[in-house]
N, C-alpha and C positions, 0 to 999 in steps of 0.2 A: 548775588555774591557767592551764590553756590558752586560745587565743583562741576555741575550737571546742567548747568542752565547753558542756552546757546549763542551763538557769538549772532550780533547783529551792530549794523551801522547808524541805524535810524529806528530809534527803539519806540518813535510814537509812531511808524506803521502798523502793517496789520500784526496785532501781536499773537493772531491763531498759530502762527511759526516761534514767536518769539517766547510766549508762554509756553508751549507745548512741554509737554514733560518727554522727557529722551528716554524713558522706559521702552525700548521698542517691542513689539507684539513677536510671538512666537514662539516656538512648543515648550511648557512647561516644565516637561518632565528633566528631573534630576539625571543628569548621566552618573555611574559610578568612575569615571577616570580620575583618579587622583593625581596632581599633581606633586615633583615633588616637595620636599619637605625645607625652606626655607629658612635661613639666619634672622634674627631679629631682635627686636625687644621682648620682654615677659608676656608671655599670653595675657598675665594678668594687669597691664597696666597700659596707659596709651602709648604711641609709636616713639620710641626716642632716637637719636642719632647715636646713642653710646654703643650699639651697636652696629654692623656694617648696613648699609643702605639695603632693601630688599628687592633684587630684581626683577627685572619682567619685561618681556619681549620688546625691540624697539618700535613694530609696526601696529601693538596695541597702543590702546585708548586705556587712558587711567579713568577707569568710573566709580572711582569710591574710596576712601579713606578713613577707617573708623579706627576703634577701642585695636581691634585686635589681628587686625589686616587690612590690606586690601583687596581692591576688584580692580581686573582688568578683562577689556571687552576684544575681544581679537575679530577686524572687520571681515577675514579672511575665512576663520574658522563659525564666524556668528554666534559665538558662544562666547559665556562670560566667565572667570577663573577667579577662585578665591585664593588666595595668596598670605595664609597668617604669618603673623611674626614671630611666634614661637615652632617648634621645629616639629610639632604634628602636620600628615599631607594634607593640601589642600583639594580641593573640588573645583571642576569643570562641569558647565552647563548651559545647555544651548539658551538661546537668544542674549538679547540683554538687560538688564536687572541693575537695579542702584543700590546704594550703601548708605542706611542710616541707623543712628547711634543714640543708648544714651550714654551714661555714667560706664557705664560696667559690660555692657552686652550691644551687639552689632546686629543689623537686621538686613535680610535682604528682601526689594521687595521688586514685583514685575508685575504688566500689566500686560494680559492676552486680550485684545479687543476680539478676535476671535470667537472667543469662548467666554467674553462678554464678563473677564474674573480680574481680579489684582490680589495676589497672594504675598503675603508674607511667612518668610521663617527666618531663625537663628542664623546667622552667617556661620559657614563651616558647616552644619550639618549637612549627614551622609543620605537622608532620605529627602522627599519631597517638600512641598509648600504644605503646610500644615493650616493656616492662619486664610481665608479668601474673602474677599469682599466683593457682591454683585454690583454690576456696572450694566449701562441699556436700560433698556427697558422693564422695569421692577413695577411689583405692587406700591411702591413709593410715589411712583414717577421714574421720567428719565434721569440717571446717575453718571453723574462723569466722575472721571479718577481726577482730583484737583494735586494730588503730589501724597508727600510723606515727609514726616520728622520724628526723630527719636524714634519711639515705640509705638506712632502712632499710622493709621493711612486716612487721608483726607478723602469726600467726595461731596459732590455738591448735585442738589437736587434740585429741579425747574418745578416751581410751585405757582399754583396763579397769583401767590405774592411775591415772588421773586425767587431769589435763588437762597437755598437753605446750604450752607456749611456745614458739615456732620466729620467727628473725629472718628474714629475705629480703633477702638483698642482692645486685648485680650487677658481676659484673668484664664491663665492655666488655657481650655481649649472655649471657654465663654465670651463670647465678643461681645462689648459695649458700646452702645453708639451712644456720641452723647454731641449735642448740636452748639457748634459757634455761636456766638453771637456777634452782633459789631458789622459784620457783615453788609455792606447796603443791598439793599436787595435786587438793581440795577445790575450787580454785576456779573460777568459771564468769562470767560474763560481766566478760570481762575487758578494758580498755580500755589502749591506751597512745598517748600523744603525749608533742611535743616537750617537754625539759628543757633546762637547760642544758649547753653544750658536753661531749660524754662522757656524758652521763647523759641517760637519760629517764623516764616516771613512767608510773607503773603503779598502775591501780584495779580492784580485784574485788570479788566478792561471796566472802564465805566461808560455816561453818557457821551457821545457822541466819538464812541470810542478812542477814550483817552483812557492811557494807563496810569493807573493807581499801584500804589502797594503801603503795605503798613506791616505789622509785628501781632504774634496771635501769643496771649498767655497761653499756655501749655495747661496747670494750673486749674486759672479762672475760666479756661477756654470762652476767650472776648479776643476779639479782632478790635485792633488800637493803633495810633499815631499815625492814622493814613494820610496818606500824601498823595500829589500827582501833580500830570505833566511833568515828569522826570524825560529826560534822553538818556538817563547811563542809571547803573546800580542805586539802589538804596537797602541800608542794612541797620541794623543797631542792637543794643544791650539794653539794661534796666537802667544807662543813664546817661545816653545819648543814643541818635542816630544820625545818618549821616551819608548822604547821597551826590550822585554827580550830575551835573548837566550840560549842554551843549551852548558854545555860547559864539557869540559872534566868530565866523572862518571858523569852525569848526574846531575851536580853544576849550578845551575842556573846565570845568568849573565844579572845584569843592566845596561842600556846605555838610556843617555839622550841627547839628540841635542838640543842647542841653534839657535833659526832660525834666528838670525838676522846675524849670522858671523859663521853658520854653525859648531863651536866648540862642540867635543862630549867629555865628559865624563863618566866614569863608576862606577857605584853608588856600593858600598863596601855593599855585602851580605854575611851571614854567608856562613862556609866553612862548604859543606856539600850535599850528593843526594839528590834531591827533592823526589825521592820516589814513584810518584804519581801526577797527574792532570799537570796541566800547571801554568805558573807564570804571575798572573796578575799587569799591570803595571799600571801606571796613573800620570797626571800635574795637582797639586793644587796648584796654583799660584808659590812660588820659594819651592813648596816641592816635590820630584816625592815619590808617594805612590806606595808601592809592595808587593806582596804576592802571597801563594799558594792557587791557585784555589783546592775546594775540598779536605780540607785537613782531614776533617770527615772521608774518605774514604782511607787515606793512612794510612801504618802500618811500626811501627819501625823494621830496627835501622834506616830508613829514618832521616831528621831532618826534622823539622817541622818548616815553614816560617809562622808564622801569616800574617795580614795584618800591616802595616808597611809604617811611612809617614817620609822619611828623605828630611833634608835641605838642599838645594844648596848653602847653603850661612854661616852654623853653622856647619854643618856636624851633629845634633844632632837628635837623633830619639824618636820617637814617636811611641809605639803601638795605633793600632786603635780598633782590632777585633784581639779575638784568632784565628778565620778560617772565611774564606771569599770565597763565591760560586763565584760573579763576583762582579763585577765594570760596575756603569754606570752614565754619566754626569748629573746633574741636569738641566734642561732648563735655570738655574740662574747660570753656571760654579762652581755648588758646586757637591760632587760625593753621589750616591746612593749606597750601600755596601748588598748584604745580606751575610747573615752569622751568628758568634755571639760571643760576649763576656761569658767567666764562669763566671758562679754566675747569667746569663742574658739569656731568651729565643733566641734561632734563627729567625731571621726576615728580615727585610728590615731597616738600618739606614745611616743616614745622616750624611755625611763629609764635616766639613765647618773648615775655618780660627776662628778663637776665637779671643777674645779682646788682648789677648794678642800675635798674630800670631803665636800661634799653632792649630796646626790641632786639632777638637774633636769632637766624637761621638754623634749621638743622637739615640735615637730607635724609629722610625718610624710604624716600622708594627710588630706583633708577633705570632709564632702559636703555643708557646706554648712549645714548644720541648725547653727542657733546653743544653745548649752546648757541657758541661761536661756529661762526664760518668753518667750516673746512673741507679739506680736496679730495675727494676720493679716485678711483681708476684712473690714476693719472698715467699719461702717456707721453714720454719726450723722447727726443731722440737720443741714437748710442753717443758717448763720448766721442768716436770717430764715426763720420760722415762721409763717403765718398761721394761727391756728387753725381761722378762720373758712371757709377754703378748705380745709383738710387736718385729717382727724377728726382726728390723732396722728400718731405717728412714733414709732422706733424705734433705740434704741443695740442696736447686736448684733456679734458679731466670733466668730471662732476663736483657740481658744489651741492653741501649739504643745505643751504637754504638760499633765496633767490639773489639776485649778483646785481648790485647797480653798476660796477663795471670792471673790466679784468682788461690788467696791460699786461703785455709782453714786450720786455727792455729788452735787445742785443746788442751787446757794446764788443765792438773788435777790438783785442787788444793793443794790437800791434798800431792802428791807425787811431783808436779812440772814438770813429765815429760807431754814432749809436740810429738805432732804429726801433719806434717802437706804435706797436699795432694794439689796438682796442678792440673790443667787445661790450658792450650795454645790453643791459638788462638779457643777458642768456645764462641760465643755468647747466648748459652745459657747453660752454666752450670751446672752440678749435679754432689754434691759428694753424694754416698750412701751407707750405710753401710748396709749388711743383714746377721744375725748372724755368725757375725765372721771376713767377708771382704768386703772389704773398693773398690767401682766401679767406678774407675777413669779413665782419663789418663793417668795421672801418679802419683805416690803416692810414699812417704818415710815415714819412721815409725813405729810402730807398726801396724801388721792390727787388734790387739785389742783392748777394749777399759773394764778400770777398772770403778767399779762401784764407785759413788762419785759424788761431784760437778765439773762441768768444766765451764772453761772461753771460750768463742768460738768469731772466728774474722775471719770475711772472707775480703781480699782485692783485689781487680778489677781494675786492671790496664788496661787504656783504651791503644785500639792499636795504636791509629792517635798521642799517646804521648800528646794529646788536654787535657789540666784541671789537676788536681789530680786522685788519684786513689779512687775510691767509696771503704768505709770502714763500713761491718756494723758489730756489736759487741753483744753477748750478754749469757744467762747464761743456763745451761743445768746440771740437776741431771739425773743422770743412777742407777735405782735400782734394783736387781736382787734379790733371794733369795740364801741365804749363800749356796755356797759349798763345801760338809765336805772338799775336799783336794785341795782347792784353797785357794792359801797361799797368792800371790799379788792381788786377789780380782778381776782378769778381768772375771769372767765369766767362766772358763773352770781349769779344774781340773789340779792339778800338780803332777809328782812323785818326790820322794827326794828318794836319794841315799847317800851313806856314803862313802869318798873313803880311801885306805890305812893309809892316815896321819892321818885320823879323821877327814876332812872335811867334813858340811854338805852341801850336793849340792841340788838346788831346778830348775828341769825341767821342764819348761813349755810347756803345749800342746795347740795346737790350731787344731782346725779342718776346713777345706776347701780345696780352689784347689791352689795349691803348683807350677809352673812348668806343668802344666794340667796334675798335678796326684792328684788327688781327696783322702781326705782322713785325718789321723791324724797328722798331722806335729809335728817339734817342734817350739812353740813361741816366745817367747822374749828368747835371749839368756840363757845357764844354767848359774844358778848366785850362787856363796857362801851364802850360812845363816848362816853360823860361823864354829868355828874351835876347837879343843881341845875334839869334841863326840865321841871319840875313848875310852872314860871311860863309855861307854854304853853299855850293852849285851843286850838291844833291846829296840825298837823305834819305837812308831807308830804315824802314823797320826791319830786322835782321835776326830774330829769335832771341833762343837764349846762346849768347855767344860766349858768356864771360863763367858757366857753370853756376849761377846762378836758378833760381826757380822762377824766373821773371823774363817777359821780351828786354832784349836791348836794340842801342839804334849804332849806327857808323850815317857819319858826317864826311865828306870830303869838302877839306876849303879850297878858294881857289887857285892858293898856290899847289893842286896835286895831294896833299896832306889829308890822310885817313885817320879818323877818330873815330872811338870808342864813347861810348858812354851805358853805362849798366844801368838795366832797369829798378827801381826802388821796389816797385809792386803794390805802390802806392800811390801811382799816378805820375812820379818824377821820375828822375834819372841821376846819376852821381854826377862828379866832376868828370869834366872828357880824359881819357886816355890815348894818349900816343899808338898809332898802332904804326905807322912809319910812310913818308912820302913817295911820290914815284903814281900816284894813283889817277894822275891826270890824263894819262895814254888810253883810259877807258871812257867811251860812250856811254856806257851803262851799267849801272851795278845794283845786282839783287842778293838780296839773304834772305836766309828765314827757315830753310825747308832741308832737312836732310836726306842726301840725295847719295851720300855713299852707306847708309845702315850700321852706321854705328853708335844712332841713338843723340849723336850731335848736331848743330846747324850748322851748313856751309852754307859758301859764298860763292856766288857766279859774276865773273867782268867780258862784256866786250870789245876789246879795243881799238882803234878806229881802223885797222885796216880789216874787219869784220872776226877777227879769231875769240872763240870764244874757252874761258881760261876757268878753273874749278882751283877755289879757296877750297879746301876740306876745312873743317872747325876742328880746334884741338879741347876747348872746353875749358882751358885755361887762358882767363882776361888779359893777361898779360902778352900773352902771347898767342893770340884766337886764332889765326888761319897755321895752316904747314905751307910748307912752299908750293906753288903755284903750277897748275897742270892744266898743259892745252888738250880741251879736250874737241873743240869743232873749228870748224873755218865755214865761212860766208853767212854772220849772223849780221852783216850792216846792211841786210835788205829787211831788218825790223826795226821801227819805232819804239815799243814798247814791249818788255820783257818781265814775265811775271813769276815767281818760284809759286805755286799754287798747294804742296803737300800732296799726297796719296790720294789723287782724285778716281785712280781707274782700278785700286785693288791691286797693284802689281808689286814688288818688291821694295820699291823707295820713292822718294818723294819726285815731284812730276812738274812739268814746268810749260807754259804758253808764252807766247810771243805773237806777234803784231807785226804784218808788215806794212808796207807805207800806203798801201791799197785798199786797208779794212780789214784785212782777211786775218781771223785768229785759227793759229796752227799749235797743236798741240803735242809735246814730245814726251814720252814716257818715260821714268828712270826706270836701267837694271836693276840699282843699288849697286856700283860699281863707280857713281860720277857721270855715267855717259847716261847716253838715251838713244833708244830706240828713233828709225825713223817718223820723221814727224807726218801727222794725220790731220784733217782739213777740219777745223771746226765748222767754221761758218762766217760770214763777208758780212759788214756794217758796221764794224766795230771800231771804225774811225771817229766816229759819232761821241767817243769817250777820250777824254783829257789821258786817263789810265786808264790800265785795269790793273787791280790788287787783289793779293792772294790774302784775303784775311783771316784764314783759318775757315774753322765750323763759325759759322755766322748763324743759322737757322736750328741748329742745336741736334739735327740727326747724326752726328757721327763723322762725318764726312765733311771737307774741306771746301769751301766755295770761293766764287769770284765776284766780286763788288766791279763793275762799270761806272767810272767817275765822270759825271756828265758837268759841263762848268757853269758854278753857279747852282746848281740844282741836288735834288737827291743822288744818290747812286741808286742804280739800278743791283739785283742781287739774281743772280745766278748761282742757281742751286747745287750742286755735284751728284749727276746718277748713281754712281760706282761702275759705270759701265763705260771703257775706253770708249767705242762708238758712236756712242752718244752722250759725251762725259757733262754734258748741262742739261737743265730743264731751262725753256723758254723764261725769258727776263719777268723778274718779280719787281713791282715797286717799295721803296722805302719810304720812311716818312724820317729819316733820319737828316738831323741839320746843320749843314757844315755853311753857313752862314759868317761865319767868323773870318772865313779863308777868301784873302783877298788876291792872292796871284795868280789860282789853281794849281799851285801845289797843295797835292794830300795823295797822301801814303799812307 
């Protein structure tokens, strides 16, 4: 139950670990570096809360708690610091050393196996160990250091009758040894520390190495009420004790004895595996207090035992501490806890009876470290997002204690759909998203992400099930620059297809690694955009025509009748728009690409006697093209005509065409509407139902051509930047226009 004893799962293993006393070995000598001078309670009385908590560094170890300070062990420095309550400095000193108390005065003591010594002095003093007791090999026999309480230091001697107990204690600089009894003489690695006032406790190994422990009068010096086969703590007072055990799955199990008539009972614990560390028990006056030791360190679906002070006499309970490292008596029969309450740092506090005899906390000592979950170097992205300048970005943070699991919710506002990606069991997390997908461990949802405002929530649910979940919240715009054929607005380009019924169906592409086949996928599901377009003989996708931030389409029906319809950016389109009749004289009509440089989309028609005519875009819906300019003659020796964007680096946007032999010929814009004479791509291209200018399809910057083959994938042609050789050789898709039953798709 002590503050010093060490954590173990299976406490009837070898207990040469489990006993061991955590004095560790190492140079004796007193440094003089004084620490400074601390807030606290009276020198002269025990530790109270009525003062502010005493602190001490977060990455030490608390190793002691007595009358008039404490100890902290710093793993880094290997020295151990005294720390009083009243506002004289304290002392730093190498290795590590424990803390034990009576009534009135604090002792430190250490154990050099080394130099084969265990020394005692005064806690706070400026000089060295005054007090030594030989260990090894002695005129006695061999001496083991078995622990300390109060004012005393234990050791134990190998006798050819077994093992002798011997107390150490000092009048002035005169040490008295004076021998236990009670002791069986079978036993061997034997441990003692502090108990309460008058008593201290005693743990061994017995026959066939099972551990024992019992309670040493102080006193009478007699070793009493031993016990064994214990799995978890046992402690007690002068009128009970009271120990834990393991009991079926790993359900922890309390028992209390009454010492005057011997009566045990079994103190009612939640049903449930401990999971982790060992179960600390304890007697405060008619209350036994219980909990799991280290429960920072255990992870669900464990349950999780706080520290916990029920009644022998009410049956009513008491939380004390969410999680509790040990238990250790006060020299005044009240108990020391470290550990911590949420909402309260980890530290060192005090368990006493209250006015009204319940048990209650006080915090004593703190280093700072908050109980609960929480985030530290947290990293998200800025309020604005370009995507277009920054591939991705990154939520990533630290948790202070381990994570059973961490969501990250993005809910777009504007459309409401939400996405949201997991992490298990990592404590330090990172969702990251780099054009296009999402670098998790496990993730569900879209791996795109539409441009717009989003609401972002990330929750961190801690693993020990200790505190709530850390939740932090906050706001993020994504903006890209419009893409002519992205209809739901995430970034990458869509095709629409038309199927038998007259449905229009809207495909979405995404690019990344699929299945680790790298490449063009398809994205969010293919979604309807409505129904009854079977009164259409042709349909393009046409940019942004209406000054909107989103692609729109033009419909021509078959009486000649050109319509509008503005893109939502949500994957629909509004109600059609009149844009005016007369449109039936053309073979062919493209949009999408701006081709005079002033930032708008225009419109290109062929009509049948091969002239070829330039809608310029006005940017206004209502009225989208300006009047009509011829700009070529003899385009009816093409099939297909595609506006394709700024594929060679030149002034403005840039256009292909198809003639009825395969052959794709490529024409450059001035930025004027016209083009330059046309240059010879390359012969086969018959082979494709279309070709479609769908924007940057592949995400470098540059505009590409989809080859629509019937029935099957498109093929993707990349854009060099180079007029000459303005494509890389055809890429495969894995993209699925399945839906499209006439081959139409644009």
């Amino acid at each position: 139950m002590t503050l010093f004893r060490p954590a173990r799962r299976r406490l009837t293993a070898a207990v040469t670990t489990v006993l061991a006393v955590t004095l560790g070995a190492g140079a004796l000598t007193v440094s003089a570096s004084a620490v400074p001078a601390v807030a606290g309670a009276s020198a002269a009385g025990t530790a109270s809360a009525a003062a502010a908590p005493i602190p001490y560094p977060a990455d030490d170890r608390l190793a002691g708690v007595g009358v008039n300070g404490i100890l902290t062990y710093s793993p880094k420095d290997k020295a151990t610091t005294w720390r009083p309550y009243a506002g004289e400095p304290g002392w730093s000193s190498p290795g590590y050393f424990g803390l034990y108390s009576t009534r009135t005065q604090d002792y430190q003591v250490q154990e050099d196996k080394g130099q084969r010594v265990v020394r005692q002095r005064l806690a706070g003093a400026g000089g060295g160990f005054d007090r030594t007791v030989s260990i090894g090999d002695t005129p006695d026999g061999y001496v083991s250091y078995a622990g300390a309480a109060a004012d005393a230091v234990f050791t134990t001697v190998r006798t050819s009758e077994g093992t002798v107990l011997r107390k150490h204690t000092w009048t002035g600089y005169t040490k008295n040894v004076t021998p236990v009894a009670g002791l069986p003489g079978y036993a061997f690695s034997v441990q003692v520390t502090q108990g309460t006032p008058g008593l201290a406790e005693i743990a061994f190994l017995g026959k066939d190495n099972e551990r024992q422990w019992g309670l040493i009068d102080l006193a009478e010096n007699t070793v009493e009420e031993i016990h064994d086969g214990l799995t978890g703590y046992g402690t007690g007072t002068t009128t009970h004790v009271a120990w834990s055990e393991q009991g079926a799955g790993d359900q922890p199990r309390v028992f209390v004895k009454k010492r005057a008539d011997g009566t045990v009972r079994e103190v009612p614990v939640a049903k449930g595996p401990l999971g982790g560390g060992s179960f600390l028990t304890a007697v405060l006056g008619d209350w036994v207090v219980y909990g799991q030791q280290e429960g920072l360190g255990t992870s669900l679906p464990s349950v999780h035992y706080p520290l916990t002070a029920y009644s022998l006499t009410t049956g009513k309970r008491v939380k004390l501490l969410d999680q509790a490292d040990s238990l250790s008596y006060t020299p005044d029969g009240d108990l020391y806890a470290t550990g911590g309450l949420v909402g309260r740092d980890q530290g060192a506090y005090r368990v006493s009876i209250a006015a009204d005899g319940t048990p209650k906390t006080e915090q004593i000592a703190t280093n700072g470290k908050r109980t609960e979950l929480v985030l530290t170097d947290v990293a998200v992205p800025p309020n604005v997002l370009d995507l277009d300048r920054n591939k991705g970005f990154t939520f990533r943070w630290q948790a202070s204690r381990g994570v059973e699991k961490a969501t990250l919710t993005l809910r777009h506002l504007r459309t409401g759909k939400m996405q949201t990606f997991t992490s298990e069991r990592d404590r330090d997390p990172a969702f990251a998203w780099t054009d296009g997908a999402w670098s998790t461990s496990s993730h569900s949802g879209s791996q795109q992400l539409h441009n717009g405002d989003y609401a972002w929530e990330v929750v961190v649910t801690p693993g020990n099930g200790i505190g709530p979940a850390a939740v932090r919240k906050g706001q993020l715009k994504i903006v890209r620059k419009a893409v002519p054929h992205d209809f739901n607005d995430n970034g990458t380009p869509d095709l629409l297809s038309r199927d038998s019924v007259g449905r229009l169906w809207r495909h979405d592409l995404y690019r990344g690694t699929v299945g680790e086949q790298p490449g063009i996928h398809p994205g969010e599901p293919a979604a309807v955009m409505g129904r009854g377009w079977g009164i259409y003989d042709r349909i393009e996708a046409a940019g942004n025509l209406g000054g909107a931030a989103h692609g729109d389409l033009l419909a021509r029906d078959k009486a000649g009748v050109l319509w509008l319809y503005l893109g939502t950016g949500t994957g629909g389109v509004t109600e059609r728009i009149r844009i005016g009749g007369g449109w039936g004289v053309y073979d062919r009509i493209v949009a999408g690409s701006d081709l005079t440089s002033d930032g708008r989309a225009d419109a290109l028609a062929v009509d049948k006697s091969g002239a070829l005519w330039l809608y310029a875009g006005t940017g206004d819906y209502k009225r989208p093209f300006a009047a009509r300019k011829r700009i070529g003659h003899g385009w009816g020796v093409y099939d297909d005509i595609a506006t394709v964007g700024n594929i060679a680096g030149g002034p403005a946007g840039d256009l292909v065409a198809r003639d009825k032999s395969g052959v794709l010929w490529q024409y450059l814009g001035k930025g004027d509407g016209t083009f330059a004479a046309r240059t010879k791509v390359g012969g086969g291209w018959n082979t494709f139902t279309r070709v479609v200018g769908a924007g940057d399809v592949d995400g470098d910057g540059r505009p590409d051509l989809l080859g629509i083959r019937p029935g099957g994938a498109p093929a993707l042609y990349k854009s060099t930047g180079d007029w000459k050789v303005p494509f890389r050789p055809a890429e495969k898709t894995h993209a699925d226009l399945s839906t499209n039953g006439l081959g139409l798709v644009f």
